[in-house]
N, C-alpha and C positions, 0 to 999 in steps of 0.2 A: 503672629505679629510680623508683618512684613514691608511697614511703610519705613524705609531710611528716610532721615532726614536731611536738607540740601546740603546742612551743615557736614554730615558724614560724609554724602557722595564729593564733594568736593576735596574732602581729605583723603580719602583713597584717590582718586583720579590726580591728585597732586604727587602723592607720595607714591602709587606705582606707576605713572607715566612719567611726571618731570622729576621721579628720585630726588623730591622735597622730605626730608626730615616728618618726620609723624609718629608720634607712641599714644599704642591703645593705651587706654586706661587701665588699671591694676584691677579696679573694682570696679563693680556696674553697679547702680541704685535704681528702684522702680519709682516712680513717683506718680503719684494718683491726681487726675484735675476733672474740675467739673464741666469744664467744656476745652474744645480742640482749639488752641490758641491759634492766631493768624502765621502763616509764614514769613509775617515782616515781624511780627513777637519773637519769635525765634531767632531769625538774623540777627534784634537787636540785645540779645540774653535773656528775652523776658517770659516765664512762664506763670505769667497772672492769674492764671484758672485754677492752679496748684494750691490740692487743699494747704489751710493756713492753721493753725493752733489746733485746740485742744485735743495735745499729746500726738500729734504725727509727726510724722517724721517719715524719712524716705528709707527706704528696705535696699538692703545688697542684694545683688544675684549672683546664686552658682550654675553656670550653666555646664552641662554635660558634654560631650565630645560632638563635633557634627559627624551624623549618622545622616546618609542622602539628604542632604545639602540641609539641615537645618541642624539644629540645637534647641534642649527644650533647658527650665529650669530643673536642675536635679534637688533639691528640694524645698519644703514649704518656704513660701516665702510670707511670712505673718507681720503685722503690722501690730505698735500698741492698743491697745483699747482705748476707746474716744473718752475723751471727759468731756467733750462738748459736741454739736452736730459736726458733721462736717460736706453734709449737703450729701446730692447726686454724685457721684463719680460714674462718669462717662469714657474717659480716658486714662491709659495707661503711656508711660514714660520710660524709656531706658535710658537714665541721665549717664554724666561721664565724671560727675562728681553729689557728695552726700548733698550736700547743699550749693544752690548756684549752678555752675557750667554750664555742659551744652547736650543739647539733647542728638541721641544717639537715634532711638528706632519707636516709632510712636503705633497704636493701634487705640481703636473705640471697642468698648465695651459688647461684647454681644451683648449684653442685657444686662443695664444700668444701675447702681447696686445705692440707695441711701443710707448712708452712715449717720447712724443718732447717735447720742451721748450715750455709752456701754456698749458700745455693739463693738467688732470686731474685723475686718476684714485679711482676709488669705485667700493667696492664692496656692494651690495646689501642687504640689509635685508634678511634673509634666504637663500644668496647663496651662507655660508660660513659652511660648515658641517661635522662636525667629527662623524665617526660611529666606533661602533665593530659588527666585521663579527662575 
């Protein structure tokens, strides 16, 4: 995963060039959506394509130390089990809060995953990775 979002780059380039005030986040949450919202969605807080009800909810992440410029998650990061569909998930989300905020670092799915009603979705120890190119 290595798309930042404007909303970030603009927080770093504030906060280490004009030494504006900025604090990361405590926690990160992954959040799953069935399609790549616009970058005017974003500007305006809005992640519409973000699965909605039966039983989701958005995952923390632990990430591990960066080793050659990236960090991966150190471990699984599991979601509840659906009680209802919850479509295509196509994209993945590194929010800056459980519910709402702002989205931190975005990436698409290699390969698209449909969540029915009982199924499950996780992601893996190590196969959640932020880098800089």
């Amino acid at each position: 995963m290595a798309n930042m979002t404007n909303y970030l780059e603009e927080k770093l380039l504030e906060h280490t060039l004009l030494n504006l005030p900025w604090s990361s986040p405590n926690t990160v949450y992954l959040a799953l959506l069935t399609d790549n919202p616009s970058e005017s969605d974003l500007e305006a807080g809005e992640l519409g394509n973000e699965v909605d009800g039966g039983n989701y909810e958005r995952q923390s992440i632990d990430f591990s130390g960066v080793v050659d410029s990236e960090v991966e998650n150190e471990f699984d990061i599991e979601f509840p089990q659906a009680t209802d569909e919850w479509g295509e998930v196509t994209h993945v989300y590194i929010m800056d809060s459980e519910t709402g905020g702002n989205a931190l670092y975005w990436q698409e799915l290699n390969i698209a995953k449909t969540i029915r009603e009982d199924d499950l979705f996780k992601v893996p120890a190590n196969n959640l990775t932020v880098e800089h190119d």
